[in-house]
N, C-alpha and C positions, 0 to 999 in steps of 0.2 A: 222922597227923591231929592238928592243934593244936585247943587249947582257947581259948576268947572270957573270958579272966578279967576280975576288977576291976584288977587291975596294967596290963594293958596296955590296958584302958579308960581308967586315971589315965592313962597315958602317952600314949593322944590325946590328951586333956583338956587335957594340958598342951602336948602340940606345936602342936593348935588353938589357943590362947588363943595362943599368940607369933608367928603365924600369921594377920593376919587378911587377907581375900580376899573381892575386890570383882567381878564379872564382869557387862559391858553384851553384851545382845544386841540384836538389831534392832526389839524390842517395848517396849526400857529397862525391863526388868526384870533385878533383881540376882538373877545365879546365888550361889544361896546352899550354899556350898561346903562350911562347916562340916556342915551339916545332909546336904547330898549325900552325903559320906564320911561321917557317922557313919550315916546310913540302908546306905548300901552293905555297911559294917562288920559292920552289925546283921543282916544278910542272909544273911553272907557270914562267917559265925564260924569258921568249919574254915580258910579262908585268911586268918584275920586275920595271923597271921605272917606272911606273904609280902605283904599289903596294906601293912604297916604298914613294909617293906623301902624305904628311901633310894633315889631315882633313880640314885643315882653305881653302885648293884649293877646295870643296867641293861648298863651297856656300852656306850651311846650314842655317834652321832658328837659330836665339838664341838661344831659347827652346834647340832644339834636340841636338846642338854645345854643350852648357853647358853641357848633360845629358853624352854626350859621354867621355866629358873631366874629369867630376867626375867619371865615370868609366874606366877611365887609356885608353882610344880610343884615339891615335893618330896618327896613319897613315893608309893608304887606306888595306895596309896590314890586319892589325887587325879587319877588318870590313868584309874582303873577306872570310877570313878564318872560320867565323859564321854562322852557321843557322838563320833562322827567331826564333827556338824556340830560341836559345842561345840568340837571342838580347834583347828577353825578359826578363833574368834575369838581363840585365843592368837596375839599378833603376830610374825610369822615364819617361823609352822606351818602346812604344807601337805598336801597329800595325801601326798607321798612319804615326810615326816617321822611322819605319822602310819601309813603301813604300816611305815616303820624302829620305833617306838613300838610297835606290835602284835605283830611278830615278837619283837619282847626280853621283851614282857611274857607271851609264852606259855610262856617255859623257867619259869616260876613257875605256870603255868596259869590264867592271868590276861588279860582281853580288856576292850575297851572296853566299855561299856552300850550297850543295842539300843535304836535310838528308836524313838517308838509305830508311826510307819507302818512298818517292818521287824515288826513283832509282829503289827500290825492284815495283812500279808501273806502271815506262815509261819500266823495260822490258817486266815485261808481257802485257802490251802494245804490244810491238815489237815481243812478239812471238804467240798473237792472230791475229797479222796484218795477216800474207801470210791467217789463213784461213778465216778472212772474205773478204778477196782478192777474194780467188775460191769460196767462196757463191755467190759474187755479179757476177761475170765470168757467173756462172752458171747461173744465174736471165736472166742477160745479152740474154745467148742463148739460152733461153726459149722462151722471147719476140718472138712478130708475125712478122714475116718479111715482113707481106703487110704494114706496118706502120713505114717502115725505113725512110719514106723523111720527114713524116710529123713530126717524132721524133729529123729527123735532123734539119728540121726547130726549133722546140720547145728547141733544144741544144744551136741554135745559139742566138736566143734570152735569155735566161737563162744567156748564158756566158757572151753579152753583156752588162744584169743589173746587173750579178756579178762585170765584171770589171768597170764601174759606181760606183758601190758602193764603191768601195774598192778605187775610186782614190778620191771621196767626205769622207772617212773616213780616208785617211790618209789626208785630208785638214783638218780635224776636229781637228785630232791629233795634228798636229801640232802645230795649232789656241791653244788648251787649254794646250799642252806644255808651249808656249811663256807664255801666261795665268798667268802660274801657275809660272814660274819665273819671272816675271814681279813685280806679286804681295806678291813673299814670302818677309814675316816680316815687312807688313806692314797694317798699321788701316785704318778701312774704310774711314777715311775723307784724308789721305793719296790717297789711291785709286780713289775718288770723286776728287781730286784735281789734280790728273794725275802727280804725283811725281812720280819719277823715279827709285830714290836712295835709299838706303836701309838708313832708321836711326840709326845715330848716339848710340852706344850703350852705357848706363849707367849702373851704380851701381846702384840695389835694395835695399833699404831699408826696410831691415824686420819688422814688427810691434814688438813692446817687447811681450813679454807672461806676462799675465793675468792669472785671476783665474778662469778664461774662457774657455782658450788655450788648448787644444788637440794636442798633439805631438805622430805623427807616428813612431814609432821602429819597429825592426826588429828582430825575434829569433828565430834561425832554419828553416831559409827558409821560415817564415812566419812571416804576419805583424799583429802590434796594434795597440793601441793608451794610451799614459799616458798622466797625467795632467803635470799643469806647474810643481808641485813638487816631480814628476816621480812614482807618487804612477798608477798602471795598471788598465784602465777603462775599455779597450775595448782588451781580451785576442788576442796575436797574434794566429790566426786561417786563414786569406787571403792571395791567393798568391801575391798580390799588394792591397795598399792602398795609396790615395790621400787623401788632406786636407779637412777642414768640411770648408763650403760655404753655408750659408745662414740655417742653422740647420742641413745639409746633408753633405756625406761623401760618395765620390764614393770607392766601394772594388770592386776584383774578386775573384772569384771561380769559379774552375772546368772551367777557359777558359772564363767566361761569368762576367760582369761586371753588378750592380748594385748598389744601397744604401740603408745606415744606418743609426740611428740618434745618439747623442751623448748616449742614452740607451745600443746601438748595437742593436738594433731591425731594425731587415728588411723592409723598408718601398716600396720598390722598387725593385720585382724580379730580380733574375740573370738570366736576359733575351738579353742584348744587347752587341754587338761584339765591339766597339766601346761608349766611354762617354767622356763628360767635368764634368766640375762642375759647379753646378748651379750659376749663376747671372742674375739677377733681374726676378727672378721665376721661370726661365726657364733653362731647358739643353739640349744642345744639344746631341740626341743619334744614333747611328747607327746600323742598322739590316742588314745584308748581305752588300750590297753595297751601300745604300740609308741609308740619313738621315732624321732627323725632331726633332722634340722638345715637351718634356715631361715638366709638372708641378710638383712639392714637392709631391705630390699623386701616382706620376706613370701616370697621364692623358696623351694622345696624343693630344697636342696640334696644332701642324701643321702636317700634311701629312708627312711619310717618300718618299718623290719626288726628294731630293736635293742629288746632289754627294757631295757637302759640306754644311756644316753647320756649323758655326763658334759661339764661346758665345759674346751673348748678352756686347753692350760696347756704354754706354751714349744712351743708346734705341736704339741702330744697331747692324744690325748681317749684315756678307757676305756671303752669299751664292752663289753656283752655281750648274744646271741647264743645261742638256747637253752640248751644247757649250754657252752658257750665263751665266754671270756674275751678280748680283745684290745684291741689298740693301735690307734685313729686318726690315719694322719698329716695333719694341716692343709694342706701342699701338693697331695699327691695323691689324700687321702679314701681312699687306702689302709688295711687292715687288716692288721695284724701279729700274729696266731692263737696265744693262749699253747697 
């Protein structure tokens, strides 16, 4: 158990003050960040040690590190004090980056903040519990009493495929745990060659802009796109926009994510909770919890069956597949089963 002293109160004080953080929402009211984290701090004294822990202890992939550091995310504090919807106005962070974010910050025991309507639902939760309590009581005492053994048999078998299940599904968990850190930030022939280590990070080299080039901006909490010489193509109108890939541009709206071509025309409803962006024909999309892969048309290409589905890279994808792992080949939509 850690203690809430004045040292490591000086020591926000001072990492706040060098720190300063601006955040718009869709009401134009400034999330006020300092006061967020030191109210969460103030809360939350037994973890202020592990609040107060640098992102870089996280383990993150690049991606989502990068996205957090261009929006002024730098300690476990600042990450706690958030909703899932808040994370989404950081620019580049999505659902998926924010459940990668939740699993790193739980080896600390640490979680995002619950918004009101999640609170306003686990009580009344809590105050329909006691009466579907005395409904089922009542079922309960209804039941025939010449059929109390053979109920008790049918209980004890019941519990003991419950507790079965539940000690093969926390093996499961665990297994796609390891999995899942194992393999963050790494390419599949990384994967195929059973490397270990995470690679060496580089500088990106940006392609120059052309007279090709579509450049995303940002205006009142909504996004567009101007050419290289900033003249406006595509009106900001989306709450998030990514880059055009292969003629296509993923946006959202209203929560749901689809595409557009360099016209602005809709080519692909806003129908999917999760996207990539297309390469070599294909993208990976997600509906509820399951993915699969659409063509430039909006076609379904492969089954939404996978819990991942990753883009397309030198004809492979990695996907996985309740507790299995594999290879996608891009010619034949084949799977190769680690």
């Amino acid at each position: 158990m850690y203690s809430y002293n004045n040292k490591q109160s000086a020591k926000f004080k001072e990492y706040m003050a060098k720190n300063k953080f601006h955040y718009k929402n869709n009401n134009k009211k400034k999330f006020d960040s300092q006061g967020a984290v030191q109210k969460f701090l103030d809360a939350n004294k037994e973890k202020s040690q592990d609040l107060m822990r640098p992102i870089e202890e996280l383990g993150l992939s690049e991606a989502t590190y990068n996205a957090l550091k261009i929006g002024k995310i730098n300690i476990v504090a600042d990450l706690a004090c958030r909703t899932f919807q808040q994370m989404y106005k950081i620019q580049n962070i999505g659902k998926k980056n924010c459940i990668e974010i939740s699993k790193a910050m739980a080896k600390f025991g640490v979680d995002f903040a619950k918004d009101d309507a999640q609170n306003n639902n686990n009580a009344s939760a809590g105050q329909n519990q006691p009466q579907r309590n005395n409904q089922n009581a009542d079922r309960r005492e209804n039941n025939n009493q010449g059929g109390k053994n053979s109920q008790q048999l049918k209980d004890n078998r019941d519990k003991s495929q419950n507790n079965k299940n539940k000690k093969q599904k926390g093996e499961n968990d665990s297994l796609n745990e390891y999995l899942t850190k194992q393999y963050a930030g790494m390419t599949w022939a990384e994967i195929l060659m059973g490397r270990r280590q995470r690679p060496v990070v580089e500088k990106i080299e940006r392609p120059p802009l052309t007279e090709k080039s579509l450049i995303k901006f940002c205006r009142k909490g909504k996004w567009g796109y101007k050419d290289w010489k900033g003249n406006v193509i595509v009106p900001p109108s989306y709450e998030e926009a990514f880059g055009f890939f292969e003629e296509r541009a993923c946006v959202e709206k209203d929560g749901k994510l689809g595409y557009i071509d360099r016209e602005n025309n809709l080519v692909i409803d806003f129908k999917y909770d999760c996207a990539t962006s297309f390469s070599e024909g294909l993208a990976s999309v997600t509906v509820g919890e399951k993915s699969g892969y659409i063509d430039q048309d909006g076609n379904q290409i492969v089954d939404f069956i996978y819990d991942i589905a990753t883009p397309f890279s030198d004809g492979k994808a990695i996907v996985r597949q309740n507790d299995r792992w594999g290879v996608l080949n891009r010619d034949n939509l084949s799977v190769f089963w680690r």
